[in-house]
Each structure stands twice: as C-alpha cells, then as structure tokens.
N, C-alpha and C positions, 0 to 999 in steps of 0.2 A: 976581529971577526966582523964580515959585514952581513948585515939582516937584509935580505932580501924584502922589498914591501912587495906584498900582497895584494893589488891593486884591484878593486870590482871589476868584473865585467858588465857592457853594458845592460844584459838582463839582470844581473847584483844591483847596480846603482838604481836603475827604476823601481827593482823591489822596494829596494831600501828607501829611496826616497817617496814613492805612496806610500810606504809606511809608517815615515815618519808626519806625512801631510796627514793620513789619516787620524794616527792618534792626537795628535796637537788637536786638529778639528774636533775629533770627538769630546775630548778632555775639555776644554774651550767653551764648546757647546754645554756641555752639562753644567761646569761650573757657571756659566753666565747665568741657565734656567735655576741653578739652584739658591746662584745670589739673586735673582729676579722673584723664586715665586718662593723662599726659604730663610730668607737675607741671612745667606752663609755662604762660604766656599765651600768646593767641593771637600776640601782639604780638611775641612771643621766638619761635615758632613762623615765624612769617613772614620774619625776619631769618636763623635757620635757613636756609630755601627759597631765600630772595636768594643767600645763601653759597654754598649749594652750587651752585646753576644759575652760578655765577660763575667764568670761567677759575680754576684752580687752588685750588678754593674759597678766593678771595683776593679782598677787594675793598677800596679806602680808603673809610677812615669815611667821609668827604665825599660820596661815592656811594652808598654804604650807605644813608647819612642820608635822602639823595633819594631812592633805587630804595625805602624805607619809609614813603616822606611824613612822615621825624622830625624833629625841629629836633635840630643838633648836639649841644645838652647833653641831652634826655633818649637819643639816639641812646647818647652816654658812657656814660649811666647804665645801661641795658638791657645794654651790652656788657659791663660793668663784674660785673654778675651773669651775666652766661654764660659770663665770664671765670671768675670764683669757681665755678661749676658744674664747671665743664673742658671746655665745648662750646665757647670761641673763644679766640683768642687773638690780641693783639697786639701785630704788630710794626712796626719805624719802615717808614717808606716808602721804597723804594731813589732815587724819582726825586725828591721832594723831603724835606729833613728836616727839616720842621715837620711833616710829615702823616705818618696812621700808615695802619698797614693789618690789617684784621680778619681773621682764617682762622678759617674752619672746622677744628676739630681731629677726628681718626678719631673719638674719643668723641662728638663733636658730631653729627658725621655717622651714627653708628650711633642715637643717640638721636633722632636727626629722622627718619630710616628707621623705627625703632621707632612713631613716633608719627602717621607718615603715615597708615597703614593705618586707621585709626581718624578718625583726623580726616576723608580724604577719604567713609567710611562716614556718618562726619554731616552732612558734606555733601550727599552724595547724598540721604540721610533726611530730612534737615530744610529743603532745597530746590529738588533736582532729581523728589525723587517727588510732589511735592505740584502739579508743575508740568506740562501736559500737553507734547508735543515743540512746537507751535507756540507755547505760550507762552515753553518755552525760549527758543527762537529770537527771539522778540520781545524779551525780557529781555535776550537778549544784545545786539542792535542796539541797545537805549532805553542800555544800558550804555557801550557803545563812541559814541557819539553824545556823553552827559552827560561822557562820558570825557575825547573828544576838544573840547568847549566848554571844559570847566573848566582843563586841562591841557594841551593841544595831543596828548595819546596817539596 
C-alpha cells in the first residue's frame, strides 16, 4: 500500500513556519529574562507554578512529570537542582513506597512569588501587547483546539 504524502502548501508552510519562529522566540525570550532576573529556566519556573497550585504544595513526581510534559528521568534531574537550590523537596510517598513526592519549600515558594512579577511582565510584553484583543481571543481558541487534538486537554 503506498501512503500518499500530504505536502504543505505554500500558505501551510509559512504558517507553519512563523509559527514555529514565533514560539522558539517567545520560549527563548522568557527563559533567558527568567534566567537573567530569577536564575532559573523557564522549565524550573514552571514546575515551581505546578507546585504550588498543588493541594499542599505537594505533588508525586509521577504527576509532576505529567502536569510538565517531562519524562521521569529528566523530571529527577530538574528536581534534583531545585533540591540543591532549597526550592523543593522530597519526600517518600505516604500511599505508596516506591513513589516519592515533591514539595514546594517556603524558600521555594518566596522565590517563585519573587519571580512571578517579572516573568508575567514579559509575558504580557512580548505577547499579549503585540497582540490586538481579537486576536487574543483567537489565539486562545486555535490553542485550546491543538490542545485538546494533541492531548485530549
């Protein structure tokens, strides 16, 4: 059986390719401002946020991993430096004890507070102002849309 490819056309390939200029830039961007005014990656940043939106700023790695989009072993590894930092900690899991579970520590959570304010500034700057309100609103729909195809969101 032969598969026919599906080849962009050239309004698809320009889409697709601002798109992907766009996120890299934006992505890129944040993370530099966040290792510059946070001394963190975006990626430590965002595990952060999961944490603490998290009953008891407590979550198992396993969930973590997922609520991140990480695969286990670099999920390890990222906690493993936030650990060393003094923003998480963890401990074994009460309901099973193979699994552990991450906490946000007060230092953690004063640091991610610290770095919010800034980070959501760059956000706003480098994506919400550049954006008029109906494209917002479009952006969020095409988002929630690829969201809900790719992941069931």
């Amino acid at each position: 059986m032969t598969v026919m490819t599906r080849w962009l056309d050239p309004d698809e390939q320009r889409t697709w390719r601002a798109y992907l200029a766009a996120s890299r830039a934006l992505m890129d961007t944040l993370d530099r401002e966040l290792q510059r005014d946070a001394g963190m990656p975006h990626a430590y940043y965002e595990l952060l946020v999961v944490l603490s939106e998290s009953p008891g700023r407590r979550l198992r790695m396993s969930d973590l991993a997922e609520a991140a989009g990480s695969s286990r072993s670099r999920l390890s590894h990222a906690v493993a430096r936030l650990e060393a930092a003094g923003w998480v900690r963890r401990e074994e899991c009460p309901t099973d004890r193979r699994g552990q579970v991450a906490l946000l520590t007060d230092e953690g959570f004063a640091t991610l507070a610290a770095a919010a304010p800034g980070h959501v500034e760059g956000v706003r700057r480098h994506l919400f102002d550049a954006l008029s309100p109906a494209q917002v609103d479009q952006l969020r729909r095409i988002s929630e849309t690829l969201a809900e195809h790719l992941t069931g969101y």
